[in-house]
Structures are given as structure tokens and as C-alpha cells.
TIVEX-654019 format. One record per residue (C-alpha): z, x, y. Coordinates in steps of 0.001 Angstrom, whole numbers, plus 500000, padded with zeros to 6 digits. Example, Ala and Ser with C-alpha at 12.3 -4.5 7.8 and 13.67 -1.06 7.14 Angstrom:
<rs>
{{507800,512300,495500}};
{{507140,513670,498940}};
</rs>
This chain:
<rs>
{{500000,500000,500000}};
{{499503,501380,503462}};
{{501055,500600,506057}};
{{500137,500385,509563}};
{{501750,501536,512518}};
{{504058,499695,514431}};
{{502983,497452,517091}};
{{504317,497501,520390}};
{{507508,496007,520926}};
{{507640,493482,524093}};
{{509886,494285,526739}};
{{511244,491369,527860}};
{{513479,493332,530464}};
{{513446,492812,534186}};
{{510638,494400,536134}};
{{511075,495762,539535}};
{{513389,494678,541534}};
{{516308,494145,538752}};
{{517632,496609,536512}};
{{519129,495836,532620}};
{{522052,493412,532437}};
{{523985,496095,530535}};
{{523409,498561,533718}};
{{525818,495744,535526}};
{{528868,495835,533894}};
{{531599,495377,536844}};
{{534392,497953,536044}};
{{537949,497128,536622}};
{{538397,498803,540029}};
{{535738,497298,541689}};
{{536593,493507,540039}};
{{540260,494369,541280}};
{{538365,495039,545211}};
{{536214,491744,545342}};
{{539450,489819,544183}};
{{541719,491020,546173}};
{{538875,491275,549095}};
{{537938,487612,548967}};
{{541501,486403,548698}};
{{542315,488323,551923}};
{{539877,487138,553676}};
{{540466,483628,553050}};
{{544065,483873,554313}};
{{542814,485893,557594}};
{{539805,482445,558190}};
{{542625,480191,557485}};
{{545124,481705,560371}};
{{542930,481981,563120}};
{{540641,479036,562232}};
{{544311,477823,564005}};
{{543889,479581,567097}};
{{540575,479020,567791}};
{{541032,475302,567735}};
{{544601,475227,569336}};
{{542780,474604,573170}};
{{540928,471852,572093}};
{{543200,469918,569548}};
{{546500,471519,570569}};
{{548970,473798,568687}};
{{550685,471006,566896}};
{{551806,470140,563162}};
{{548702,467950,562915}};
{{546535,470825,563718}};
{{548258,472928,561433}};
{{548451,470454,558638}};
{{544947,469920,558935}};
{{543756,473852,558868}};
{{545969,474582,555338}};
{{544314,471048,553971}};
{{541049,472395,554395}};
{{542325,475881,553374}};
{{543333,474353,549855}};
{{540629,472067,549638}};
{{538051,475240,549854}};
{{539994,477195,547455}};
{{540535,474406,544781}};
{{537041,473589,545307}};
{{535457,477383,545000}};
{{537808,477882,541826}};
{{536557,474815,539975}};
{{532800,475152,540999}};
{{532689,478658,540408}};
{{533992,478760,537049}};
{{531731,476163,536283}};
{{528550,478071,537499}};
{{529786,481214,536049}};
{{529504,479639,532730}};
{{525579,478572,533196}};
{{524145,481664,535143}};
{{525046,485052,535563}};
{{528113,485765,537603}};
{{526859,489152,538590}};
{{524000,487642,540994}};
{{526055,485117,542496}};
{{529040,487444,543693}};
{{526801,489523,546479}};
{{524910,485034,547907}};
{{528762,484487,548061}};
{{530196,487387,550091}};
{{526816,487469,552208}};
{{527235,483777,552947}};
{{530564,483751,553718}};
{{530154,486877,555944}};
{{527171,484788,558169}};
{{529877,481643,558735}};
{{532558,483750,559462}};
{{530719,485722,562209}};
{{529388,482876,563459}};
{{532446,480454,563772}};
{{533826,481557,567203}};
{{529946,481062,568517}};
{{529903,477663,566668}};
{{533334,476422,567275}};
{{534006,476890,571128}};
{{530173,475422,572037}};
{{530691,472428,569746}};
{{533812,472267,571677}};
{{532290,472236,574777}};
{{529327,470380,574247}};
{{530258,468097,571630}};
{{533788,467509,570995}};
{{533442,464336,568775}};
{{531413,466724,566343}};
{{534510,469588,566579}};
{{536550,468331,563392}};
{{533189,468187,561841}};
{{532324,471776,562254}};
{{535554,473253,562451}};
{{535814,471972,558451}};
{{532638,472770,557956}};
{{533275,476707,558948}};
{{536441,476447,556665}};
{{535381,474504,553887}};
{{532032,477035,552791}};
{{533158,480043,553394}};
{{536706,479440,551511}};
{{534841,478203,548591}};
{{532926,480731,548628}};
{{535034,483247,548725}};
{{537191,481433,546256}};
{{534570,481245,543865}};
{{534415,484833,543247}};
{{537414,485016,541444}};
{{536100,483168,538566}};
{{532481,485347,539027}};
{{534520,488351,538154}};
{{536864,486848,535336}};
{{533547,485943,533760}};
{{532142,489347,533890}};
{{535298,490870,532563}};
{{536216,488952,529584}};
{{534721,490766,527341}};
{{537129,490095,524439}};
{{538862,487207,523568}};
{{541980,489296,522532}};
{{542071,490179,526189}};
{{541771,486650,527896}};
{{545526,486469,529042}};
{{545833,490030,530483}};
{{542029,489548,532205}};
{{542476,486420,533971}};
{{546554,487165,534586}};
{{545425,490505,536116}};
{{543132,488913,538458}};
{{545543,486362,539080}};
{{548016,488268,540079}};
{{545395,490706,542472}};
{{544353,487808,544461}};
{{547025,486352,545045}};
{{548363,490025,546508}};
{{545381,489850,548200}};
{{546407,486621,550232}};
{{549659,487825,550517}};
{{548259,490817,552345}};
{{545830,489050,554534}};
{{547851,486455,555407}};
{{550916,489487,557199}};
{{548356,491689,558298}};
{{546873,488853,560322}};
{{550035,487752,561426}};
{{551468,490695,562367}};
{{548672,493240,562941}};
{{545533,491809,563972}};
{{546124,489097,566138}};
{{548645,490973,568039}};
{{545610,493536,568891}};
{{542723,491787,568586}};
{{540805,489276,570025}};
{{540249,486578,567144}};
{{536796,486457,567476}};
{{536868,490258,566906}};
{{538508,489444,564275}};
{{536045,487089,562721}};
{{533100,488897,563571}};
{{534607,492090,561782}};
{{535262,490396,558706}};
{{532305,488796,558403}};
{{530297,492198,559061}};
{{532525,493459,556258}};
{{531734,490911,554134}};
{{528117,491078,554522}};
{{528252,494836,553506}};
{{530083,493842,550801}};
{{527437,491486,550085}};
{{524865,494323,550594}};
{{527214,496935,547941}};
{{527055,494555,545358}};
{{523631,493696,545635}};
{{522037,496653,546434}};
{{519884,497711,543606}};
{{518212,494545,543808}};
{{515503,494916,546189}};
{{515079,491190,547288}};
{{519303,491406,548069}};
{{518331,494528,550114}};
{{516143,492315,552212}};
{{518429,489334,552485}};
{{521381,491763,553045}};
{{519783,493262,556622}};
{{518891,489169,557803}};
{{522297,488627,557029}};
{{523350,491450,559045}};
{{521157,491383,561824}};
{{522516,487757,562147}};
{{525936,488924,562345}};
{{524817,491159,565306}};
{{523150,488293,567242}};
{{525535,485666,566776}};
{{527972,488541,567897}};
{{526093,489135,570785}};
{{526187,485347,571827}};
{{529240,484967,570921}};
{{530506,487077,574107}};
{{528576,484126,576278}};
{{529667,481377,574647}};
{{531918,478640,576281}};
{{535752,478617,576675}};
{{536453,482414,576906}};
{{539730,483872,577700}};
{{540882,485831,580337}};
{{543479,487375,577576}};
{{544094,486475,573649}};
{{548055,486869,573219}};
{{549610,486972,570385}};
{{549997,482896,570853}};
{{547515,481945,573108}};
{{544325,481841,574953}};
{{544912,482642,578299}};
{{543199,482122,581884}};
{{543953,483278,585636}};
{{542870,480448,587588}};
{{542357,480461,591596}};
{{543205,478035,593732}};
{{539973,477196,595593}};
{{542209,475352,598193}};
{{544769,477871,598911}};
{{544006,481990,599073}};
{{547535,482989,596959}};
{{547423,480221,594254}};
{{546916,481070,591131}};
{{547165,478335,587820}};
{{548070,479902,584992}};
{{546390,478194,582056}};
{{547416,478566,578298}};
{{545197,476831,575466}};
{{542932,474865,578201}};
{{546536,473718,579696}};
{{548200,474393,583099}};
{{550914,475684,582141}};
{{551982,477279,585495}};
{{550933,477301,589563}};
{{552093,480454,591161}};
{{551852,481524,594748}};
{{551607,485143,595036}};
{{552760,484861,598417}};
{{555112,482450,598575}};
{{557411,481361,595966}};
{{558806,478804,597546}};
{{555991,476779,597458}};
{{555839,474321,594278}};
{{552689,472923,593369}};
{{553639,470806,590318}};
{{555737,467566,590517}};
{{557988,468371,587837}};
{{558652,472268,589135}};
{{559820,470152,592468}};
{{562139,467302,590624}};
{{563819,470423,589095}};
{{564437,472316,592280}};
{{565567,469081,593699}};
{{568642,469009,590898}};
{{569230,472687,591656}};
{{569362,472966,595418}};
{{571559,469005,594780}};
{{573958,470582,592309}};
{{574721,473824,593948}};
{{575325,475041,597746}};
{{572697,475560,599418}};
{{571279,479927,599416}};
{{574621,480425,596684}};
{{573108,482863,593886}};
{{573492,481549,590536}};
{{573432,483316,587245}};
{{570554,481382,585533}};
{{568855,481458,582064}};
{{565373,480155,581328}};
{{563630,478932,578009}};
{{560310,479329,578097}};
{{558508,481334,581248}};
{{554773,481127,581510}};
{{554126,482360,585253}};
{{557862,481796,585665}};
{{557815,480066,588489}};
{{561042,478483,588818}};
{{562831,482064,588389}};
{{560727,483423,591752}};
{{561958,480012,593180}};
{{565693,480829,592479}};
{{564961,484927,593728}};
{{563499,483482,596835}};
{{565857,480624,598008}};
{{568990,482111,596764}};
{{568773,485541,596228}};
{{571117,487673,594621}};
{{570563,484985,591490}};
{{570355,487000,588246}};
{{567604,485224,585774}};
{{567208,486185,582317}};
{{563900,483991,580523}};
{{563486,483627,576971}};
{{559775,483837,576671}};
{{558475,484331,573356}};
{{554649,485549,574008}};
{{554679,488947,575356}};
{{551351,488564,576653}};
{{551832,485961,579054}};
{{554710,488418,580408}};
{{552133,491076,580582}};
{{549655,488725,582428}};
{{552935,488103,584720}};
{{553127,491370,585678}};
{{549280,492572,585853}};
{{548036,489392,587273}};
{{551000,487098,589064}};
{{552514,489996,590924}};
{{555299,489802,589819}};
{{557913,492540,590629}};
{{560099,494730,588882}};
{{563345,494112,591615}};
{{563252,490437,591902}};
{{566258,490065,589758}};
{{564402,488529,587095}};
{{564655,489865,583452}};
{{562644,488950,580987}};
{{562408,489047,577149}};
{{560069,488992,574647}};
{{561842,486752,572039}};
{{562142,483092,570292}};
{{564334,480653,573152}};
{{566812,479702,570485}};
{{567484,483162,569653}};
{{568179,484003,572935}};
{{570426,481262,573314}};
{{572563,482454,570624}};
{{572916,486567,572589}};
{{574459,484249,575740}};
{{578099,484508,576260}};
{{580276,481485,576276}};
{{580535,480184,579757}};
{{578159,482843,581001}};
{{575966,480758,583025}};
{{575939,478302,585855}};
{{572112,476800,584620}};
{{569779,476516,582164}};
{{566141,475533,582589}};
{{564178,474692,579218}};
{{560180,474725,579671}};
{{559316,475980,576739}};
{{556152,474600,574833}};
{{554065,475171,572056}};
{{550956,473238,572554}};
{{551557,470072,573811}};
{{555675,469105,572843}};
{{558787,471104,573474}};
{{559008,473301,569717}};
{{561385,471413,567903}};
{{564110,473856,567197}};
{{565049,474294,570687}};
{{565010,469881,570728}};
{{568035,469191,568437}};
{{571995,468427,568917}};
{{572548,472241,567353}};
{{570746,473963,570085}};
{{571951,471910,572688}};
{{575114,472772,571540}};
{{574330,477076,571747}};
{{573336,475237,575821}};
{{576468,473526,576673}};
{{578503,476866,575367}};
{{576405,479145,577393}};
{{577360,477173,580312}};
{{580422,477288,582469}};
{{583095,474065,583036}};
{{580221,472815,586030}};
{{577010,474030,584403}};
{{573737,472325,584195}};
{{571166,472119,582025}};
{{567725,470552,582995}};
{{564663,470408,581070}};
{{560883,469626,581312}};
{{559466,467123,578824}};
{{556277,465705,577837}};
{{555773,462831,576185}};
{{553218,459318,576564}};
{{553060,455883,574857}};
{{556045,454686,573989}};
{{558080,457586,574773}};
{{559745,457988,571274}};
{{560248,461875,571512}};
{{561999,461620,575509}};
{{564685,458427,574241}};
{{565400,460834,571412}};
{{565660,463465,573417}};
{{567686,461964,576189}};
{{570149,460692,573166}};
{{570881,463699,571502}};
{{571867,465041,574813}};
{{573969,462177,575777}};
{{575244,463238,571890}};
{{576363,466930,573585}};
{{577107,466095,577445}};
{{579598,463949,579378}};
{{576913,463086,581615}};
{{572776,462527,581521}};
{{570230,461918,584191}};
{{566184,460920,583433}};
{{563897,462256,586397}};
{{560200,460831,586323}};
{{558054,457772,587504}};
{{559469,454459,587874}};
{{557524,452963,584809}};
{{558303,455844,582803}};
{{562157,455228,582900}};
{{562340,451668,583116}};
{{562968,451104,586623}};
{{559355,449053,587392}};
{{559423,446296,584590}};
{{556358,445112,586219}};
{{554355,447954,584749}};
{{553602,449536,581608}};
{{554471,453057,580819}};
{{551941,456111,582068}};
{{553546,459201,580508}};
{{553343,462599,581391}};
{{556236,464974,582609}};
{{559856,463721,582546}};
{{562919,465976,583453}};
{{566057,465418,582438}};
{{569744,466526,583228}};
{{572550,467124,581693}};
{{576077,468714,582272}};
{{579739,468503,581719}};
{{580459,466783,585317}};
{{578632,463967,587060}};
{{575459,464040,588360}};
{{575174,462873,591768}};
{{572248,460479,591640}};
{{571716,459504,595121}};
{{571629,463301,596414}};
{{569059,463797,593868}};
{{567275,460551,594696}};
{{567177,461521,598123}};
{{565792,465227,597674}};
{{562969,463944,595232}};
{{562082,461767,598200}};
{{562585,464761,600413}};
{{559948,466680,598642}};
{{557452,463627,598285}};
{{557547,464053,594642}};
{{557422,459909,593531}};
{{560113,459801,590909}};
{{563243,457882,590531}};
{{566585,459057,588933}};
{{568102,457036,586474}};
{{571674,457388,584733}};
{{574711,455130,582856}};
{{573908,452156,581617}};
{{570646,451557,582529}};
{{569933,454992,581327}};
{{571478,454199,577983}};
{{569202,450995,578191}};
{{566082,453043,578650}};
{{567465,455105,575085}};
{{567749,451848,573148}};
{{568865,453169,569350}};
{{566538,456184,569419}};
{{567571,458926,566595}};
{{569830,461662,567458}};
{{567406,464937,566320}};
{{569167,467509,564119}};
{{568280,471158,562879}};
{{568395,468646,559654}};
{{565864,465764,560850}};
{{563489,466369,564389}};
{{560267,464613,564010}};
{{559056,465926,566946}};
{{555427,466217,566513}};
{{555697,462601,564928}};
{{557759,461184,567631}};
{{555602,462648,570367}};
{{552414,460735,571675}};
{{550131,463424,572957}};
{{547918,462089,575803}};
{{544359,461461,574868}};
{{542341,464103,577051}};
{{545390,466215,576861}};
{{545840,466115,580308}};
{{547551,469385,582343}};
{{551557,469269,582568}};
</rs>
């Protein structure tokens, strides 16, 4: 028998562009990277997806509750799907469409997010989950890419997929401090963005690279990175300064050559007269000066401490019109004290001190009796924060005062004023004696009309509160409010809830006006 030679075998292999399957075996180290990588990243979309839309929907529980919904939703969505694909196609050609996609939305979501804003703010909740919801799916899907490619043994299934487990959740772990406590504190977030999306595009590009069609696709993505970063620098709503906490913006005064608005989050939080201090610009600034210069002698320093100081203007107030006062402010963003310094003018021997810490913290460092006031103006988006709202931090108040201190407070609230009654009770809960400050409808004093909301101020302290001195400096400074105390005070409170480091409902109780209107 002969035999004849054997026939070519067909290769069936890829051609070109693609080399063998067996040439793309993902070795632990680099499954360990993308893991970790894409778990990080996640984390670092999730906490500044928050800042970016605190000036347009406010820095509130709502806001926050919605961001981690989406967060989860992307992640428990990019788990399931992915695992799902990864058991119909090969993992190893999804992993670089999924970083390089990601990379693209991620860049691009500043740009996106503040025009939509500005343009279209009915579309905003739209887009805003939109630039959550793909790229944390796709990043969450790679997890279950990689476990595919590395369970390779079914003796190994446990230590593979509990290995990779435990990796990305490190990986979130690491994202979500170094965001927290590195990046945003020195970087702009859409820096931020745009760098991680430029890193995940590279990524994309690394994983992909011997392919030559990913080559190609790789350096669109990339040059789209680079033009959306470009346009991102003219886009609507830029800052002045990104704090740690807040967008912030130096506004002049078109009307008057030394005013300057300080405005935090697309909020005024402040009005400051370079100039002249003495002149207060907001209605609420004047109803508390009107308490001050009512409860004290007139030019007699005080020894003052202040929650919350945005372009402190009520400390320049007390430095100017009674000097010799010592004021020490609680102010937790240390950029909005830098922006006080570099752009407010304000000095270093005014006899204000300021620091950089949480105001119920620095409530606790006061000294019993230490004080003759207190002023709390401190905010977080749109309502007081509600540690500094409850009967336990009034409490750390009325001991940093003396026997005849005061405390007064700025509040916001609209609607039915649920937050300010439950306010105004758990301070009748910790002082002798409580006064409401604001517009006649707002405190029950003009039956005849229904409630418009905005500032409110109230007083409290452990001796009376002389109304009609008040009433008559309020209508001294043409500010439109009406005092209101005893009974008909207690009247206004009705049965509202006494708040507790236990139970404050703040951000439930609280009725945020509509368009979010300045304080």
C-alpha cells in the first residue's frame, strides 16, 4: 500500500489583526490590576458624581440617596450581565470595549452634566443616571470578564472567584478614601474625572493592544477624551474655586463698588463689603444684628462664637461696631476660609479666629460659661446639618454660654415649616426663653395669608428676650419681620417633635424651595 503525503492541515486560526486564544491567557497580576482598577474607579464616579450635582439639586440626603442607588444599581447590574456574557463570548475581548467605554463617559460627564444643567435641567436626573449607570456597569462587569478567564480548574473555583472578591472590594475601599481624602481636597473634580477616564482609556488601549482594530478604536477614544477635555474648561457653571465641599464663586456687586456675594453650590451664601462691614445686605444678617445690638450695650465687646462662617460676615460686623469682641467661627471648609482671606479681605488683626473644623466639634473645645453669644449659620446645601439641630447640641450651646448668654440662629425652611416648629421646640426643650424672627405669615402673625418661607431666625437664652426692643430695631433697619414669643409662639410650634442625636429628620422635615432660591 502506499501512502500519500499528508494534505495540508486548515488553519482555522485568526488572521491579522488577532493573535491565538492561547497567546491571551490573563495572568494573575494583571487580573488582580483590572479588578482592583475597575472597583476603584467606580467608588471615585460614585463620590463626585455628588459634587458635581450638589449646585443644581443641593447637597442633601435625597441627593445622596439617589447617587449610591444608582451606584448599586450599576454594579448589581454589570455583575449579573457580565457574567452572563462572559459565559457566551470571550471575556478577553470584552474587558479592553468596557474600560474604553467607561473611560469616554467618565471624561465626558463634567462637559455633559453642568450644560444639561444649564440648558436643560428637566433632562439633569436623566443624564446624571445615565453617566452613572454605564460606566458603573461597565466597570462592574469586568470582574466577572476576569473570573471567567481565570477559572481554569474547577478545583480552584472558591480560591479564584474569593481572590477576586476580596481584590475588588480593596479596590473600592481604596478609591472610595483616596477620593475622600486625597483627591478632592487637591483637585478640581472634573480633573478628577477627566484623569480617570484618560486612565481608563489607556487601560482600554493595554489590554487591547495587539489587536489592531482596538489600536484604532483606542486613539478615537482618546482623542475624545482630549476634546471633551478641552470643552469641558468652557462649559457652563464653572467655579471660581472647588473646596473640599463646595463649588465656589466671587460675585460683584454691579450696584455697589465693595460688594462682593459669596456664592457656594449656585447659593448666596454670603454679601460682604470690603469696605464697610457695617453694611448688611441680607435681611436675615440684619434681624440678627438687631438681637445683638438689643441684647447687649451698645459698642460693649463681646466674646462671641460662630457656627458656620462663609464670608463671615456677622464676625466683621461684631469687629466693626464693637471692637475689642474676640470671635472664634467653626467653619468646616477650609477653602471658603482661604477664599476669605485671598478674596474678601479679610485681615489677620480683626480679632477674628477661625478654624477649620466640624461646628459640633468645636462646640464641645468651648469652656462652660465662656461666651456671651453664639451665632449658628451653618449649612450644608440647603438645611442646617442635622447634628448641630438636636436637643444634645443645643445643650454643648447653652453650657458654652454664660448666666445672660444668647444664642441665635439662621434657618431655612418653606411649606409647612415642619423643620423651623421642630426646631423652635427643641430649643424651647433647652432654654427658659425663645423668640421666632421672620415675616408675618411665616410665624403666624398674618392669618390672612399663607406661608412664603425662606429665612427665619430664632433666639434663645437663659433670660427674657425683650420683644419690643427687638421689634423696634427690625423696624429700625427696614428689615419687614415681626418677633414672636410665649404663647403665641408655642401656638406657632403646635406638637412638633423634639429632634435628638437619636431621631432628626431633618432633610425629611425640611421643604426645600422649588428654584432653590438664595438665603
Amino acid at each position: 500500500m502506499t501512502t500519500s503525503p499528508p494534505s495540508p492541515v486548515a488553519d482555522d486560526s485568526p488572521k491579522g489583526d488577532d493573535p491565538p486564544r492561547d497567546d491571551l491567557g490573563l495572568g494573575p497580576r494583571a487580573a488582580a490590576a483590572l479588578v482592583f482598577g475597575s472597583s476603584a474607579a467606580v467608588l471615585v464616579v460614585e463620590i463626585v458624581a455628588l459634587r458635581l450635582l450638589a449646585p443644581y439639586l443641593g447637597l442633601t440626603l435625597e441627593t445622596s440617596t439617589m447617587v449610591i442607588g444608582i451606584a448599586l444599581t450599576a454594579i448589581a447590574l454589570g455583575s449579573w450581565l457580565g457574567g452572563r456574557v462572559a459565559d457566551q463570548a470571550d471575556p478577553h475581548r470584552l474587558i479592553g470595549p468596557a474600560l474604553g467605554v467607561s473611560g469616554v463617559v467618565v471624561a465626558l460627564t463634567p462637559l455633559l452634566l453642568r450644560t444639561t444643567a444649564e440648558w436643560s435641567p428637566a433632562l439633569l436626573l436623566l443624564v446624571a443616571s445615565a453617566t452613572l449607570l454605564v460606566p458603573g456597569a461597565l466597570l462592574s462587569a469586568v470582574t466577572p470578564f476576569v473570573t471567567k478567564l481565570r477559572l481554569t480548574s474547577l478545583a480552584e473555583t472558591g480560591t479564584v472567584v474569593g481572590r477576586l472578591s476580596g481584590v475588588g472590594t480593596f479596590g473600592a475601599i481604596v478609591g472610595t478614601v483616596l477620593t475622600g481624602f486625597v483627591l478632592i481636597s487637591r483637585l478640581p473634580v472634573s480633573t478628577i474625572l477627566i484623569g480617570l477616564g484618560t486612565l481608563l482609556v489607556i487601560g482600554a488601549a493595554l489590554v487591547g493592544w495587539r489587536a489592531r482594530h482596538w489600536r484604532r478604536a483606542s486613539a478615537v477614544a482618546l482623542a475624545t477624551v482630549v476634546v471633551g477635555s478641552l470643552a469641558t474648561a468652557f462649559a457652563p457653571g464653572g467655579c471660581d474655586a472647588e473646596t473640599r465641599y463646595h463649588c465656589a464663586r466671587i460675585v460683584a456687586d454691579p450696584d455697589r463698588d465693595s460688594g462682593r456675594t459669596l456664592v457656594l453650590d449656585g447659593l448666596r451664601h454670603s454679601y460682604v463689603d470690603v469696605e464697610d462691614p457695617t453694611y448688611l445686605k441680607f435681611a436675615y444678617v440684619r434681624a440678627i444684628a438687631s438681637v445683638v445690638d438689643t441684647a447687649f450695650p451698645e459698642g460693649e465687646p463681646l466674646t462671641a462664637h460662630h457656627i458656620g462662617g462663609g464670608g463671615l460676615t456677622f464676625p466683621r460686623y461684631l469687629a466693626a461696631s464693637r471692637p475689642g469682641t474676640r470671635s472664634l467661627v467653626s467653619e468646616i471648609d477650609g477653602g471658603v476660609v482661604r477664599i476669605d482671606r485671598e478674596r474678601l479681605g479679610l485681615g489677620t488683626s480683626t480679632g477674628i479666629g477661625v478654624r477649620v473644623e466640624d461646628g459640633r466639634l468645636g462646640l464641645r473645645r468651648l469652656p462652660a460659661g465662656s461666651h456671651d453669644l453664639v451665632v449658628g449659620d451653618a449649612f450644608g446645601g440647603v438645611s442646617v446639618p442635622w447634628h448641630l439641630t438636636t436637643s444634645q447640641a443645643l445643650g454643648d450651646v447653652r453650657r458654652a454660654l454664660d448666666e445672660d448668654g444668647l444664642y441665635v440662629a439662621n434657618l431655612i425652611d418653606y411649606g409647612k415649616l415642619a423643620f423651623a416648629r421642630a426646631e423652635v421646640a427643641t430649643l424651647a426643650e433647652t432654654f427658659a426663653h425663645v423668640a421666632l424672627l421672620g415675616k408675618p405669615a411665616d410665624i403666624g402673625l398674618d392669618p390672612t395669608a399663607s406661608s412664603v418661607g425662606g429665612n427665619l431666625v430664632v433666639v434663645a437664652s437663659g433670660r427674657p428676650v425683650d420683644a419690643s426692643a427687638i421689634q423696634e430695631a427690625l423696624d429700625a433697619r427696614d428689615v419687614g419681620w415681626r418677633i414672636t414669643t410665649g404663647d403665641a409662639l408655642a401656638t406657632w410650634t403646635a406638637n412638633a417633635r423634639v429632634l435628638t442625636d437619636d431621631h432628626a429628620p431633618v432633610d425629611q422635615l425640611l421643604q426645600p424651595h422649588p428654584g432653590r432660591t438664595a438665603r
